[in-house]
PQR file with spaces between the fields and no chain letter, atoms N, CA, C, O and H, PARSE charges and radii, in Angstrom:
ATOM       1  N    UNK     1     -19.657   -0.853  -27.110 -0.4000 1.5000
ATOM       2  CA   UNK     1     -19.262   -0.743  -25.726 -0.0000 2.0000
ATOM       3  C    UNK     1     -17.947    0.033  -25.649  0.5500 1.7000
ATOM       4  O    UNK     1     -17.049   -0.265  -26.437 -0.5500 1.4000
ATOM       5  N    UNK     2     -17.758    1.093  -24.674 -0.4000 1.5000
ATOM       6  CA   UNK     2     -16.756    1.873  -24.158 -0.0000 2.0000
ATOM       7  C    UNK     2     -15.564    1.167  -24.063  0.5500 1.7000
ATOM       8  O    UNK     2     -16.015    0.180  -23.481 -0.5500 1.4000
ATOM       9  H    UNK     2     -18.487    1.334  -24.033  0.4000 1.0000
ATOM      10  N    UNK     3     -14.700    0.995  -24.161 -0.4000 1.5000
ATOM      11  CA   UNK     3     -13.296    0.420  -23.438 -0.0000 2.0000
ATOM      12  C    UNK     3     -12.432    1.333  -22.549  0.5500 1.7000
ATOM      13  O    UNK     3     -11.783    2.287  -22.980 -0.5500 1.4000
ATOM      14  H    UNK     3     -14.334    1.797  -24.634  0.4000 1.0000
ATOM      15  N    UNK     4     -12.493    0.924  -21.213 -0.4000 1.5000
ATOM      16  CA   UNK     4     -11.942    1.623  -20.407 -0.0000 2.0000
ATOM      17  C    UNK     4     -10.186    1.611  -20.294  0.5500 1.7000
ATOM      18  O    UNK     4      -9.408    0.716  -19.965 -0.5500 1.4000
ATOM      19  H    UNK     4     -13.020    0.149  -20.864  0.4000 1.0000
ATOM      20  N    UNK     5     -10.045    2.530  -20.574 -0.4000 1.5000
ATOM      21  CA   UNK     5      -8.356    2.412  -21.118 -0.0000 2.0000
ATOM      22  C    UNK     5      -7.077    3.132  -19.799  0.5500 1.7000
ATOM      23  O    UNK     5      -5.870    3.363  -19.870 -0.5500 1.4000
ATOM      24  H    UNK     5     -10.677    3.257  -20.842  0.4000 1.0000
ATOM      25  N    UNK     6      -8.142    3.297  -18.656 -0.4000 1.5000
ATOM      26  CA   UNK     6      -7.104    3.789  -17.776 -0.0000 2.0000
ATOM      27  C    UNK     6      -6.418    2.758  -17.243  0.5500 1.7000
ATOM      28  O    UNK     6      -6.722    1.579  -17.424 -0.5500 1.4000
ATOM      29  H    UNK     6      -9.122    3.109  -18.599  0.4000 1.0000
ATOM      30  N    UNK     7      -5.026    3.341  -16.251 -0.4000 1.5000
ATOM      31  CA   UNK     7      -4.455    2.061  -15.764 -0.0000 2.0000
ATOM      32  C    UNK     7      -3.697    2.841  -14.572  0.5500 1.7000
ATOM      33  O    UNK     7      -3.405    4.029  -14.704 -0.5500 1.4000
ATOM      34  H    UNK     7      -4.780    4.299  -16.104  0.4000 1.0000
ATOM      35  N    UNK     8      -3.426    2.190  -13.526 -0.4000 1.5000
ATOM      36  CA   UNK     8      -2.800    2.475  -12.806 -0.0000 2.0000
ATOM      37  C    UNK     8      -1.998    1.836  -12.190  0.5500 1.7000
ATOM      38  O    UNK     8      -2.183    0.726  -11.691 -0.5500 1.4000
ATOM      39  H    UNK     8      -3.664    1.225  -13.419  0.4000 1.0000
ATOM      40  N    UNK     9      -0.651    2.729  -12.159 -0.4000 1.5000
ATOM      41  CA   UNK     9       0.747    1.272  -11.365 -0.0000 2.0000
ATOM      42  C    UNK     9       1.490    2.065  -10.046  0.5500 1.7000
ATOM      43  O    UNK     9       1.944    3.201   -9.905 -0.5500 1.4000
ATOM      44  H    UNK     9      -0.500    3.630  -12.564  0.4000 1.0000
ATOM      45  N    UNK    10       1.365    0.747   -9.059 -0.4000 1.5000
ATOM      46  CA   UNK    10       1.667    0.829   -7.568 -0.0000 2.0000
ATOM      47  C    UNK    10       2.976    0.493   -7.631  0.5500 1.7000
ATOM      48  O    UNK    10       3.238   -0.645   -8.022 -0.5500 1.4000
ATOM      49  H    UNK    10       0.996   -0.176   -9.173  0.4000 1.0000
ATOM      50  N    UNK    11       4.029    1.365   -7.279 -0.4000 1.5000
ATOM      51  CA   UNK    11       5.176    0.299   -6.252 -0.0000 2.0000
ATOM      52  C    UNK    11       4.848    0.796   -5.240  0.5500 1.7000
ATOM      53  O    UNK    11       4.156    1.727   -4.830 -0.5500 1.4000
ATOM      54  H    UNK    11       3.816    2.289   -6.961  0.4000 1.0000
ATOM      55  N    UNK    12       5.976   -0.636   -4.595 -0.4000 1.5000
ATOM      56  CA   UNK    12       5.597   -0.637   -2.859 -0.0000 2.0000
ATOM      57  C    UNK    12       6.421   -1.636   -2.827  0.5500 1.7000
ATOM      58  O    UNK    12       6.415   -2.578   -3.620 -0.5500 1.4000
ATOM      59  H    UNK    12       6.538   -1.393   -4.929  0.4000 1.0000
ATOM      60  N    UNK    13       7.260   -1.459   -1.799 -0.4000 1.5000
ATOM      61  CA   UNK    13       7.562   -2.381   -0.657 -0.0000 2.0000
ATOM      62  C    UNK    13       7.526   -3.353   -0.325  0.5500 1.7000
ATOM      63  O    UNK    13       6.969   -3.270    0.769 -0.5500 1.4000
ATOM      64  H    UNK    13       7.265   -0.694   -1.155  0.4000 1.0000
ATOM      65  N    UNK    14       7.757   -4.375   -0.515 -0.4000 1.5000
ATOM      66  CA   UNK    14       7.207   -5.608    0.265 -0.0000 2.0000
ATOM      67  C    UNK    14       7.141   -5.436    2.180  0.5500 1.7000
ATOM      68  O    UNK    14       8.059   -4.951    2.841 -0.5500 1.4000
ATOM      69  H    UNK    14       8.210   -4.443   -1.404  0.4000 1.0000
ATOM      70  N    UNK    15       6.214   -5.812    2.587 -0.4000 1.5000
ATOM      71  CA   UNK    15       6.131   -5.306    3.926 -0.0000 2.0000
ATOM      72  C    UNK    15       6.784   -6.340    5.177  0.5500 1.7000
ATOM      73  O    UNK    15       6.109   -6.964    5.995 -0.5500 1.4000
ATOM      74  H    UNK    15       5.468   -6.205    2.050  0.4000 1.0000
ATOM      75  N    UNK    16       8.238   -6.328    5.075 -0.4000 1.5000
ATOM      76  CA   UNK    16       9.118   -7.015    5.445 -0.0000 2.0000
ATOM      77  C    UNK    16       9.645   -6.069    7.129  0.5500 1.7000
ATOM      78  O    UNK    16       9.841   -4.858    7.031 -0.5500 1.4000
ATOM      79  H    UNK    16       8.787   -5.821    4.410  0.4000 1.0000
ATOM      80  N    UNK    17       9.797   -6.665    8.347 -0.4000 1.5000
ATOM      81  CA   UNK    17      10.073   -5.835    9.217 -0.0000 2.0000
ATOM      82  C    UNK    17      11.506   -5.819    9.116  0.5500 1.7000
ATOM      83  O    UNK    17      12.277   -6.753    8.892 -0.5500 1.4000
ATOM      84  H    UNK    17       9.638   -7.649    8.426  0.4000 1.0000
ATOM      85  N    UNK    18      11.703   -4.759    9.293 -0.4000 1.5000
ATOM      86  CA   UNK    18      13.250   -3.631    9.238 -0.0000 2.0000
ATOM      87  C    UNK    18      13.016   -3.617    7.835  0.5500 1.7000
ATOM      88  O    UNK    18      14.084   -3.988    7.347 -0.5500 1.4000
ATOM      89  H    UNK    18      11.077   -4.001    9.475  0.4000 1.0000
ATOM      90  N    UNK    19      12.440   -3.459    7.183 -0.4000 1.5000
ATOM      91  CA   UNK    19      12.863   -2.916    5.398 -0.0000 2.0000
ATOM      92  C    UNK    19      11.404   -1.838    5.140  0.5500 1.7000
ATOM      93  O    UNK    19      11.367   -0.672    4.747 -0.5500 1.4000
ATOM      94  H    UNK    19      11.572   -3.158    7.580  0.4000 1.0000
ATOM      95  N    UNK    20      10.640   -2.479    5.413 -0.4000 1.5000
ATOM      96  CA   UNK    20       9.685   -1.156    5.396 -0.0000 2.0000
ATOM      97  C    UNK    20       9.376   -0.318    6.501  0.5500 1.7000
ATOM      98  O    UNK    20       9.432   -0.656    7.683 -0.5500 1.4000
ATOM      99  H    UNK    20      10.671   -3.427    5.731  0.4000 1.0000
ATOM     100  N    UNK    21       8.996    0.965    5.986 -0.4000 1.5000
ATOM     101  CA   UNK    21       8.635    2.234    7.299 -0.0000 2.0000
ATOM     102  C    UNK    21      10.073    2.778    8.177  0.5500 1.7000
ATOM     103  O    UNK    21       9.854    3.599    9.067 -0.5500 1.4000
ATOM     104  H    UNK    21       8.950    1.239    5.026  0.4000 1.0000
ATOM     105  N    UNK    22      11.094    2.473    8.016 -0.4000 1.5000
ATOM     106  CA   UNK    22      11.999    2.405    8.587 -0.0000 2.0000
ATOM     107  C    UNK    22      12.573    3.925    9.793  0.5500 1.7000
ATOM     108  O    UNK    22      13.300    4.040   10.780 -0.5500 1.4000
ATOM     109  H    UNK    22      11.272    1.806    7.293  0.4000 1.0000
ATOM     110  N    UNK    23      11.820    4.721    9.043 -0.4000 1.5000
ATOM     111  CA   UNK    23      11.533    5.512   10.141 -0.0000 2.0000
ATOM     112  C    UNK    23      10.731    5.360   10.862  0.5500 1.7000
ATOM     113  O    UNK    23      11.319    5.613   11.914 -0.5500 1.4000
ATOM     114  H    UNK    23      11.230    4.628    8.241  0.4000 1.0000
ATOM     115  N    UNK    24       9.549    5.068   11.172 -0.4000 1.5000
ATOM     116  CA   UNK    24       8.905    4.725   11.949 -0.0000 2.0000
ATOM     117  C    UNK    24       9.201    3.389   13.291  0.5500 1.7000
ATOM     118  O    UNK    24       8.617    3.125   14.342 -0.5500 1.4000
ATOM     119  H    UNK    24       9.072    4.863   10.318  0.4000 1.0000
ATOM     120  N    UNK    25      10.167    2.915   12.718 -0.4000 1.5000
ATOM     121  CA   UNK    25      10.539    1.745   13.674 -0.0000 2.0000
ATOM     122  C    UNK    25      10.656    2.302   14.975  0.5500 1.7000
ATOM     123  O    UNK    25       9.884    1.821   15.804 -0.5500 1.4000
ATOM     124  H    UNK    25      10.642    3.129   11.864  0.4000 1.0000
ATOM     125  N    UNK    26      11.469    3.245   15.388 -0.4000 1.5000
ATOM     126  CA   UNK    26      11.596    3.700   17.188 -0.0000 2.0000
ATOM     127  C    UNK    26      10.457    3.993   17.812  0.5500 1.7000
ATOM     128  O    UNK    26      10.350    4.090   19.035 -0.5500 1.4000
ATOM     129  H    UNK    26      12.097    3.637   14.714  0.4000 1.0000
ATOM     130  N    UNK    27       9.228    4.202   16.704 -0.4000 1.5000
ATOM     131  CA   UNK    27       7.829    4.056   17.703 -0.0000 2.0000
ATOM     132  C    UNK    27       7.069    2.922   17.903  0.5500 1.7000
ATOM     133  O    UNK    27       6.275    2.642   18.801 -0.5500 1.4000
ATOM     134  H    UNK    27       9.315    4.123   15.711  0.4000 1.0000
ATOM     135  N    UNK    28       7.420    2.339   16.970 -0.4000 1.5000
ATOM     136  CA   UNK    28       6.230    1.019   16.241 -0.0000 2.0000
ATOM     137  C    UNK    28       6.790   -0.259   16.564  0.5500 1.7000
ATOM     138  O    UNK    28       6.089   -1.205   16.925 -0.5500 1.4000
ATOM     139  H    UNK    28       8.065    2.567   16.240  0.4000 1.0000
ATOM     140  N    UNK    29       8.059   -0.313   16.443 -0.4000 1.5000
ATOM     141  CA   UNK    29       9.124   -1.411   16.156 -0.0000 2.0000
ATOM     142  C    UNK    29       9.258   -1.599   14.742  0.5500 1.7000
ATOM     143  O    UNK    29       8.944   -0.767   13.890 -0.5500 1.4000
ATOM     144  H    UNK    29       8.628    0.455   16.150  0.4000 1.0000
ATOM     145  N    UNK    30       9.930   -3.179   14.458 -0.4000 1.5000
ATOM     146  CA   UNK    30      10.333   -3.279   13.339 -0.0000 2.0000
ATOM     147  C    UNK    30       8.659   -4.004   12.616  0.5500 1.7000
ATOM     148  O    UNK    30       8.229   -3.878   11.469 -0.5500 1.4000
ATOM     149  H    UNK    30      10.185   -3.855   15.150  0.4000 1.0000
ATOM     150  N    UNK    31       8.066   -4.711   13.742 -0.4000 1.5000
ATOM     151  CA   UNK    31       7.021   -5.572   12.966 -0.0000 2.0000
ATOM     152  C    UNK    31       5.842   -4.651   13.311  0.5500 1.7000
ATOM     153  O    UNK    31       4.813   -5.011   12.739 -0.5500 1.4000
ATOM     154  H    UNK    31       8.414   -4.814   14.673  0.4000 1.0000
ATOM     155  N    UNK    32       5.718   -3.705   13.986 -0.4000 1.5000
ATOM     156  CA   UNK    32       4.885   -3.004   14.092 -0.0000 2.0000
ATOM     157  C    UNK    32       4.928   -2.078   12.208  0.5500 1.7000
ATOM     158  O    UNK    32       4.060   -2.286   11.359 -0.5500 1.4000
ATOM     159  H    UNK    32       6.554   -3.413   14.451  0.4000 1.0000
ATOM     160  N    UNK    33       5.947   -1.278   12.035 -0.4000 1.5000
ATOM     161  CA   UNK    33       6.384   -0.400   10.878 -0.0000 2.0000
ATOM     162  C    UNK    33       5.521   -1.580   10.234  0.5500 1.7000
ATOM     163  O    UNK    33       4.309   -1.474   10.047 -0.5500 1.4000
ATOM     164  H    UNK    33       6.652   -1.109   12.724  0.4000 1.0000
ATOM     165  N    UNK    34       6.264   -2.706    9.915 -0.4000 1.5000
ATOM     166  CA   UNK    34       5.797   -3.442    8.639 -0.0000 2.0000
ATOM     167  C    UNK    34       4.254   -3.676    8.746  0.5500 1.7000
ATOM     168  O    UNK    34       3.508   -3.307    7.839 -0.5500 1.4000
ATOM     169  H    UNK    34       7.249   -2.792   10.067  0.4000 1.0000
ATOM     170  N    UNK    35       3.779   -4.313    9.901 -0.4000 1.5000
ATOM     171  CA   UNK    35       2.517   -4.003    9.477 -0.0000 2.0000
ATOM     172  C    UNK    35       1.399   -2.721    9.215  0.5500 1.7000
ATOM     173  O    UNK    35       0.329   -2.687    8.608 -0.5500 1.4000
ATOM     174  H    UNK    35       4.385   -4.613   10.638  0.4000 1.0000
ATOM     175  N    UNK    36       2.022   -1.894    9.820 -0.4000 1.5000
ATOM     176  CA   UNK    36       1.129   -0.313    9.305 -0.0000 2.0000
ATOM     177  C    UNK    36       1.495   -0.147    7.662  0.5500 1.7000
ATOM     178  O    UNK    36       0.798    0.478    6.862 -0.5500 1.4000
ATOM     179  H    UNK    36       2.892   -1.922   10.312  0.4000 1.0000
ATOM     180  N    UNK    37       2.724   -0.838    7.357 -0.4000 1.5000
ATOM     181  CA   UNK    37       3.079   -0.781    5.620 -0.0000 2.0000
ATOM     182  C    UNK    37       2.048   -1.223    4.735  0.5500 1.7000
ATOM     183  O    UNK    37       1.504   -0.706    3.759 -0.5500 1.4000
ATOM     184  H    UNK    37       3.290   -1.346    8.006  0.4000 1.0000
ATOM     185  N    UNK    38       1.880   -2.653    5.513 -0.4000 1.5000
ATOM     186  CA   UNK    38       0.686   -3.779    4.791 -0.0000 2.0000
ATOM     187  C    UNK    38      -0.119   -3.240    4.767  0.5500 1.7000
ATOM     188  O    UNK    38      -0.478   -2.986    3.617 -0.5500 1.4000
ATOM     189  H    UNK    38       2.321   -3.073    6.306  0.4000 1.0000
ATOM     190  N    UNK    39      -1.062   -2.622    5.952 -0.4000 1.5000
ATOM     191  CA   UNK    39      -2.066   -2.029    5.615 -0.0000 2.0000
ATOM     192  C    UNK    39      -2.344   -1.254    4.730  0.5500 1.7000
ATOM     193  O    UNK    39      -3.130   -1.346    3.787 -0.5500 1.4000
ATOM     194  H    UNK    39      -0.770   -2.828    6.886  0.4000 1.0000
ATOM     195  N    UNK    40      -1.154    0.136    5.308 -0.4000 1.5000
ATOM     196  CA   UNK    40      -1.717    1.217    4.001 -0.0000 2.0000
ATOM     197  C    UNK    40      -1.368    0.761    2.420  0.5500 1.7000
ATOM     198  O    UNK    40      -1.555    1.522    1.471 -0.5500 1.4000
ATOM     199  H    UNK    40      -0.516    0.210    6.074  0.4000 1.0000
ATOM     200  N    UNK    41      -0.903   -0.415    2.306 -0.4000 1.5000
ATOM     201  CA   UNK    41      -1.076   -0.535    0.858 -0.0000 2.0000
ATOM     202  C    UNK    41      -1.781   -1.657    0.794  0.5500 1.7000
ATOM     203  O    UNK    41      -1.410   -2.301   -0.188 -0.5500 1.4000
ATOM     204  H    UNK    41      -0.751   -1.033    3.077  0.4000 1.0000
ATOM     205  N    UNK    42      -2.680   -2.228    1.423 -0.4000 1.5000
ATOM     206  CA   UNK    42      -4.241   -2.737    1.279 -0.0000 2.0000
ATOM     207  C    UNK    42      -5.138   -1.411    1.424  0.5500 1.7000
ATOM     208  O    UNK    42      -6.302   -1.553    1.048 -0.5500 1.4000
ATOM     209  H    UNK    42      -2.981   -1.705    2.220  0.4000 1.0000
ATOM     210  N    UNK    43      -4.869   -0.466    1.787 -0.4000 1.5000
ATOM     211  CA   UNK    43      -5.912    0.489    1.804 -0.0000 2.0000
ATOM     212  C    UNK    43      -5.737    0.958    0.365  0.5500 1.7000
ATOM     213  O    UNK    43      -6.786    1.181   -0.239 -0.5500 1.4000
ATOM     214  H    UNK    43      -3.924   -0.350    2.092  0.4000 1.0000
ATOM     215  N    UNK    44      -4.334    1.188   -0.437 -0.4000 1.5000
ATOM     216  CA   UNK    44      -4.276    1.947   -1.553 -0.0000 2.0000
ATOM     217  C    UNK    44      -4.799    1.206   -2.654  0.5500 1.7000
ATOM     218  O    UNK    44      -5.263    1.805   -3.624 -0.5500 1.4000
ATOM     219  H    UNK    44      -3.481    1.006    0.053  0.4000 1.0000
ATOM     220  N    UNK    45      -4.759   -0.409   -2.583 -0.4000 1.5000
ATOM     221  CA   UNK    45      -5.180   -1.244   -3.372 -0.0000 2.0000
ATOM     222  C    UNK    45      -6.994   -1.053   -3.752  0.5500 1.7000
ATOM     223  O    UNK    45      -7.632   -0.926   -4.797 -0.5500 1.4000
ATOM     224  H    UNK    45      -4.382   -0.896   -1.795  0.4000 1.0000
ATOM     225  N    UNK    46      -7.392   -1.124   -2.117 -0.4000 1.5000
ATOM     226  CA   UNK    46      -8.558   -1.106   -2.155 -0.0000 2.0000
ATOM     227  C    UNK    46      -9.362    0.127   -2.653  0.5500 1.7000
ATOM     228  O    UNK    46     -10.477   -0.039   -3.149 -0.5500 1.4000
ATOM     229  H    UNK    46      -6.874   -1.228   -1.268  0.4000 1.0000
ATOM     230  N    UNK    47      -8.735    1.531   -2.508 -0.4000 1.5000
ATOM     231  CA   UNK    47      -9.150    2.468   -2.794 -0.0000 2.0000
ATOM     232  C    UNK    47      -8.853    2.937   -4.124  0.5500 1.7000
ATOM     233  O    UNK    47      -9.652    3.799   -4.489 -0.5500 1.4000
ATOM     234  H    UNK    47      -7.829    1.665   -2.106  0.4000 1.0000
ATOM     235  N    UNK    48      -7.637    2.542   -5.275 -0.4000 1.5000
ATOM     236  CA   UNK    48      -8.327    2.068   -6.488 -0.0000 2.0000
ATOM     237  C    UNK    48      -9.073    1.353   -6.933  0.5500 1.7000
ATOM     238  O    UNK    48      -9.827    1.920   -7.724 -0.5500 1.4000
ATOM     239  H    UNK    48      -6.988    1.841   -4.979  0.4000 1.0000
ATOM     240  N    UNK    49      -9.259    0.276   -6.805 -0.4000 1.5000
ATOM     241  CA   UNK    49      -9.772   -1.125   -7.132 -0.0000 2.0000
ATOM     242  C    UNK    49     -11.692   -0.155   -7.380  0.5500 1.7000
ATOM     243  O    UNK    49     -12.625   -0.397   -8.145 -0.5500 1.4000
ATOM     244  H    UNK    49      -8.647   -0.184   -6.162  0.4000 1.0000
ATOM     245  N    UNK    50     -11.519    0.748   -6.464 -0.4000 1.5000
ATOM     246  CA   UNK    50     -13.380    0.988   -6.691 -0.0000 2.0000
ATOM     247  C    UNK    50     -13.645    1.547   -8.046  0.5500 1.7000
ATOM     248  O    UNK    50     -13.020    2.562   -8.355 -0.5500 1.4000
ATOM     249  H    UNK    50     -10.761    0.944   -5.842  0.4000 1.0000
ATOM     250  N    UNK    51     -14.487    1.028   -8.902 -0.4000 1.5000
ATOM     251  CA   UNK    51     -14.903    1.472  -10.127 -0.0000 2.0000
ATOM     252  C    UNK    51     -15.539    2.273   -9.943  0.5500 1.7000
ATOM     253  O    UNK    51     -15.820    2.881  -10.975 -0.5500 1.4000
ATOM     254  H    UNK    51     -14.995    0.204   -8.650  0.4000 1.0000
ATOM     255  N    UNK    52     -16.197    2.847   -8.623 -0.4000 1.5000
ATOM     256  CA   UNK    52     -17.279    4.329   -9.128 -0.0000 2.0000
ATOM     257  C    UNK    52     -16.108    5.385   -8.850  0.5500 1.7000
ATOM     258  O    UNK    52     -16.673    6.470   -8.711 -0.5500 1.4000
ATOM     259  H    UNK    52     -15.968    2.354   -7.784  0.4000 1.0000
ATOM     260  N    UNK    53     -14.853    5.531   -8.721 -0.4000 1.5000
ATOM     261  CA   UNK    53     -14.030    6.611   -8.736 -0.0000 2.0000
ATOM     262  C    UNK    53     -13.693    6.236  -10.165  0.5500 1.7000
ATOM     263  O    UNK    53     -12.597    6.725  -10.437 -0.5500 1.4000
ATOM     264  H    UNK    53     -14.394    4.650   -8.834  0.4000 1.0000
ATOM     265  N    UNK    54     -14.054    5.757  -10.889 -0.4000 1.5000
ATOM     266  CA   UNK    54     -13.460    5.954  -12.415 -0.0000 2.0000
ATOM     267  C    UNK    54     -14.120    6.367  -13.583  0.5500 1.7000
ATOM     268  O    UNK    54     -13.501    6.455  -14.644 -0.5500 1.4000
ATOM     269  H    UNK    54     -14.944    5.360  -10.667  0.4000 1.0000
């Protein structure tokens, strides 16, 4: 059997309002920024996580 030897490492943010997106705050707010943060790094999670891109 193959051993799959790739790996991949995320930083990020903890998605804290006023600490993440912080430019974005004058459109979004502070808890708005943070949650568009959360998301896109549930989207980045999720969009490694798929084994047929590997």
């Amino acid at each position: 059997m193959k051993k799959n030897n790739k790996a991949v490492v995320i930083f990020a943010k903890p998605p804290i309002a006023g600490v993440a997106k912080t430019r974005l705050m004058p459109r979004l707010g502070a808890v708005g920024a943070a949650a568009l943060h959360q998301k896109l790094f549930l989207r980045t999670l999720d969009n490694v996580h798929r084994p047929e891109q590997w």
